[in-house]
C-alpha positions in Angstrom: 42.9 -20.8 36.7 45.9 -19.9 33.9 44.1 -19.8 30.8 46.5 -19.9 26.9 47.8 -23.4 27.6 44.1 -25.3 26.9 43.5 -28.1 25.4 39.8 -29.0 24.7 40.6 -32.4 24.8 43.1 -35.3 25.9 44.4 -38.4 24.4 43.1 -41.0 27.2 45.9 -44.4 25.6 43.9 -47.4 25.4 47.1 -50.1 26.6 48.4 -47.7 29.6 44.2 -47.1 30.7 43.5 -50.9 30.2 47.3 -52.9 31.3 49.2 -49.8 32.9 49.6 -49.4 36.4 47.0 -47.3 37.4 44.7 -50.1 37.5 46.4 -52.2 40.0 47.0 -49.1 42.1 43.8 -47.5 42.6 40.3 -48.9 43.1 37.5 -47.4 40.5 36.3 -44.8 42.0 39.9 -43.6 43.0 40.9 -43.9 39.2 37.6 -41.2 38.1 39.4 -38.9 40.3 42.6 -39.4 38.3 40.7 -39.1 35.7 39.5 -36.1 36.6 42.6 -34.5 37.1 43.9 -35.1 33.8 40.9 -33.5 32.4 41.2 -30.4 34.6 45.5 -30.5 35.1 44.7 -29.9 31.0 43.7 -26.5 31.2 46.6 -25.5 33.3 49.6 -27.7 31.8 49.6 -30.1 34.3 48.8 -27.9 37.6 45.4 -28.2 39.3 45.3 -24.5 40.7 42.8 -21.8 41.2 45.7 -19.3 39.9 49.5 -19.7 40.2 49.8 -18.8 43.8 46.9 -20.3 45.0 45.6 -23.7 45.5 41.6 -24.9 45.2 40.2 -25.4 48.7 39.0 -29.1 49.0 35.9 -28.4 49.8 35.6 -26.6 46.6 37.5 -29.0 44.7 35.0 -31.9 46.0 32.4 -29.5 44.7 33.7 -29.3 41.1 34.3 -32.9 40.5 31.2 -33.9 42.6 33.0 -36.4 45.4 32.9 -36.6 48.2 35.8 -34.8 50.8 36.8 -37.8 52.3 37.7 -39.8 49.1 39.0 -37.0 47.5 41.6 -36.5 50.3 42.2 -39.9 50.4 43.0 -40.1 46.7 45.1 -37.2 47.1 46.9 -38.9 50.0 47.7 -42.0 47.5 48.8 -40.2 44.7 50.9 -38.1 46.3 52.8 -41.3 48.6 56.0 -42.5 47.5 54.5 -45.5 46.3 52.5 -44.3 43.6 53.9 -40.7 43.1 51.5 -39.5 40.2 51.0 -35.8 41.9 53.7 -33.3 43.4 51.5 -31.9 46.5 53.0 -28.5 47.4 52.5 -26.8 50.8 50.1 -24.2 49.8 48.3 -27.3 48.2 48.6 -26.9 44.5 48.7 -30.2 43.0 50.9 -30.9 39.7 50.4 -33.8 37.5 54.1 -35.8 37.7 55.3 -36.8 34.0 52.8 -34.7 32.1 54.3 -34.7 29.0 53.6 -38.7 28.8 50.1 -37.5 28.7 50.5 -35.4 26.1 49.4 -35.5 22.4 52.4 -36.9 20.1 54.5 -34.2 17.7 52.2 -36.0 14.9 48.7 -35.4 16.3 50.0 -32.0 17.4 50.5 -31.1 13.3 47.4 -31.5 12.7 46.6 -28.1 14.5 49.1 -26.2 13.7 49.3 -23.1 11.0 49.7 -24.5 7.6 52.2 -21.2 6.7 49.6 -19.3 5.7 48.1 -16.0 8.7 45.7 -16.6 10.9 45.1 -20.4 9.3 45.0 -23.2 11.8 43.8 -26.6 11.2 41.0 -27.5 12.9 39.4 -31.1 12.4 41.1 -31.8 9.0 38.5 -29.3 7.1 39.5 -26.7 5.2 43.1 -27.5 4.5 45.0 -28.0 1.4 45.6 -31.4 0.5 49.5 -30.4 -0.5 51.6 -28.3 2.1 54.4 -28.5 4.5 52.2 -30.8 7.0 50.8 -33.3 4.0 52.2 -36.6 4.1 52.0 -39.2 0.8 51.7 -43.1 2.4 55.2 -44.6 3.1 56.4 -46.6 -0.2 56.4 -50.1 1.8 58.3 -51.0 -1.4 61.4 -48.9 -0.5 61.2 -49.9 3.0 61.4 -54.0 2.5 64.3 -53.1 -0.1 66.5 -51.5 2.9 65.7 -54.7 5.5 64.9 -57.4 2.8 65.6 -60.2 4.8 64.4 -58.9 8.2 60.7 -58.5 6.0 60.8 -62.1 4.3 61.7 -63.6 8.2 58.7 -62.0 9.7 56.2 -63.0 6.4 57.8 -66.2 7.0 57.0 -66.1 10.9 53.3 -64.6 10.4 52.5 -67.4 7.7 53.5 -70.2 10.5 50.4 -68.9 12.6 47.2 -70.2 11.8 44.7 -67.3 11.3 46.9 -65.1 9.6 46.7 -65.4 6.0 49.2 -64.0 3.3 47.3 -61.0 2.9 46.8 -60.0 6.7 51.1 -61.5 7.1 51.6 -58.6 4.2 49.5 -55.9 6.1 50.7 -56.2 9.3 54.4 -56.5 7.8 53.7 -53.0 6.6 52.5 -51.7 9.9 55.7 -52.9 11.6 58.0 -51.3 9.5 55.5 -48.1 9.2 54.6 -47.6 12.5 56.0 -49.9 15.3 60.0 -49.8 13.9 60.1 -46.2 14.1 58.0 -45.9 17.6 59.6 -48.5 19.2 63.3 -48.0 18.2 65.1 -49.9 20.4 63.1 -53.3 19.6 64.5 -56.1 17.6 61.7 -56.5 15.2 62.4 -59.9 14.4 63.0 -61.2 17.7 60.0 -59.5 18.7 57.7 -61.1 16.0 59.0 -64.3 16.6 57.5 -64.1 20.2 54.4 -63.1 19.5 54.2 -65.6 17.1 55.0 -68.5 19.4 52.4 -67.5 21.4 49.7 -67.0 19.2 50.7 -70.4 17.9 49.7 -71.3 22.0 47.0 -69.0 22.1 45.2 -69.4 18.8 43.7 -66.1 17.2 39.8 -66.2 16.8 37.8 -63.6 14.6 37.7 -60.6 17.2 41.1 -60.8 17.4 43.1 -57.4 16.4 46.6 -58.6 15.5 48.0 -55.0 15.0 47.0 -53.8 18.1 47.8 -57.1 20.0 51.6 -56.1 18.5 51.3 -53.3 19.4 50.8 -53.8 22.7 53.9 -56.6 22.1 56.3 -54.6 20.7 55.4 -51.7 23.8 56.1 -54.4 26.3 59.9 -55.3 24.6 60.6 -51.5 24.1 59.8 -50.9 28.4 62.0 -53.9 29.2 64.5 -52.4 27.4 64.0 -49.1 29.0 64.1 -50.8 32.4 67.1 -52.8 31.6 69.0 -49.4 30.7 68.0 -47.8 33.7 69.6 -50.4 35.9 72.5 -50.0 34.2 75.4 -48.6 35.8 79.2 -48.0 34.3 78.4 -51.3 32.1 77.7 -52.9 35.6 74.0 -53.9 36.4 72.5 -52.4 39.5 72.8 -54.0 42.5 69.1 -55.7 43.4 67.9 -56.0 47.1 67.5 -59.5 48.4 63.8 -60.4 48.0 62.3 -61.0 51.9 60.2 -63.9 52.0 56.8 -62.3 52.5 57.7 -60.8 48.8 58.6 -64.0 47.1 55.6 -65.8 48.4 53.4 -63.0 46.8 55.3 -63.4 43.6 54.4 -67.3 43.9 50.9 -66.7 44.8 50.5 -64.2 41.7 51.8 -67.0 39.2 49.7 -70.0 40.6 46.6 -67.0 39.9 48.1 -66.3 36.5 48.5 -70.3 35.7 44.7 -71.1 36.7 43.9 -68.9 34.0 46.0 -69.6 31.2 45.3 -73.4 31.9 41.7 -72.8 31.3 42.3 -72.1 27.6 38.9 -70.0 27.9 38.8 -69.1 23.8 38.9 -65.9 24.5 41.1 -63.3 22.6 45.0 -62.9 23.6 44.1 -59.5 24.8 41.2 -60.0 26.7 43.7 -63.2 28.7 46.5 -60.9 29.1 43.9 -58.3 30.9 42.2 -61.2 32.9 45.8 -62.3 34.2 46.7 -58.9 35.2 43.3 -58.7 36.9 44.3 -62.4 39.0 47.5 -61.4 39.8 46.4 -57.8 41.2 44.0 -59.7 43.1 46.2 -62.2 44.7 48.6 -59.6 45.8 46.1 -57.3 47.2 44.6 -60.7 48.7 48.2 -62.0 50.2 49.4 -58.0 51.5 45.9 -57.3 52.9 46.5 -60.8 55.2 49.7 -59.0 56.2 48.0 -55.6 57.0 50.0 -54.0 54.5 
């Protein structure tokens, strides 16, 4: 295995674990396997590999992450199809981890253990480092922000005061965490537009004391920036993409997934926003495993 490149540990993101993709794709124990080869792709930036010219043997690999051959090869299989496409499989059967930057720690996390300018000085867990150097940050002065988008931050106060639950001190808080954190991670998002959708539907689906507003926009503002994303990728020359007509088997799935995702929305179950939105993804995963499985597909 290539040692140098290890990381002791890897950020595991709550939304893309919880609502990504990877949970509709793979069945539990097919996901610990993924799992698995995060954890291990880790201490070879991104390869799984007994050196770089030679791959694992399965048998051996099986052995290491304690599975069984036959489901690892099957995982293996699926993550390497077109349709999911997480691993590159080469022929002498080295398996690379697809997109592994996106499961790497951000520039910010990666500060925190790097030399603070003086030899042989690393940071390791925050101890032991001087509270003032090149890597110290002083909070953000809100105060400047709201002074450069005044209007944009008394529209969303005025939106977060309209939903009941969110008093004037938590509207003031989370106003600071948009413009802190969100604006600058999500660049592409209309803040205001965003806010005001979030706040419609809190307004439908009331917030009750477990709820975490800042990660629930979060999670809302992640959403606009990837439709964004998507919508630049399909764009061609100013010219949207052409789309492939939809065949019928594929629009009756897409109907069956929305009368699953209406049954549960229509049982206003009290529940927090977050815990609905991962209950709908559940029925609609279900109801197009259910409809393709019919098809043999």
């Amino acid at each position: 295995m290539k040692r140098g490149k290890t990381l002791d540990w890897i950020p595991l993101w709550v939304d893309k674990w919880l609502f990504g993709s990877t949970r509709i794709e793979l069945q539990p124990d097919e996901r610990s396997i993924w799992a698995d080869f995060m954890v291990l792709a880790s201490k070879d930036n991104g390869y799984i590999r007994a050196n770089e010219d030679t791959a694992y043997p399965i048998e051996l690999l099986a052995g290491m992450l304690y599975v069984e051959k036959e489901l690892l090869e099957k995982t293996i299989s699926k993550l390497a199809g077109k349709k999911i496409g997480k691993i590159r499989l080469y022929k002498s059967g080295i398996i690379y981890l697809k997109n592994w930057k996106e499961y790497q720690l951000t520039d910010r996390h990666k500060r925190r253990f790097e030399p603070t300018g003086e030899p042989g000085h690393v940071r390791e867990n925050g101890h032991g480092v001087p509270k003032t150097g090149p890597y110290s940050k002083k909070k953000k002065d809100i105060n400047n922000i709201n002074n450069n988008n005044t209007e944009t931050y008394k529209e969303i106060i005025r939106l977060l005061n309209e939903v009941k639950g969110i008093g004037k001190e938590k509207a003031k808080k989370l106003t600071e965490f948009i413009f802190e954190k969100l604006v600058v991670e999500f660049k592409d998002v209309d803040p205001v537009e965003q806010v005001k959708k979030k706040c419609a539907w809190w307004i439908d689906n009331p917030l009750n004391k477990k709820s975490n507003i800042h990660a629930q926009m979060r999670n809302w503002f992640r959403l606009g920036q990837k439709w964004i994303n998507e919508a630049k990728a399909q764009d061609r020359v100013g010219q949207a993409k052409p789309q492939k007509p939809k065949t019928k088997d594929e629009l009756e799935c897409e109907r069956l997934m929305k009368e699953a995702e209406d049954k549960i929305l229509d049982k206003k179950l009290g529940i927090s926003g977050r815990e609905i939105e991962f209950l709908v993804m559940a029925a609609r995963a279900k109801a197009s495993r259910d409809f393709w499985g019919k098809k043999g597909k």
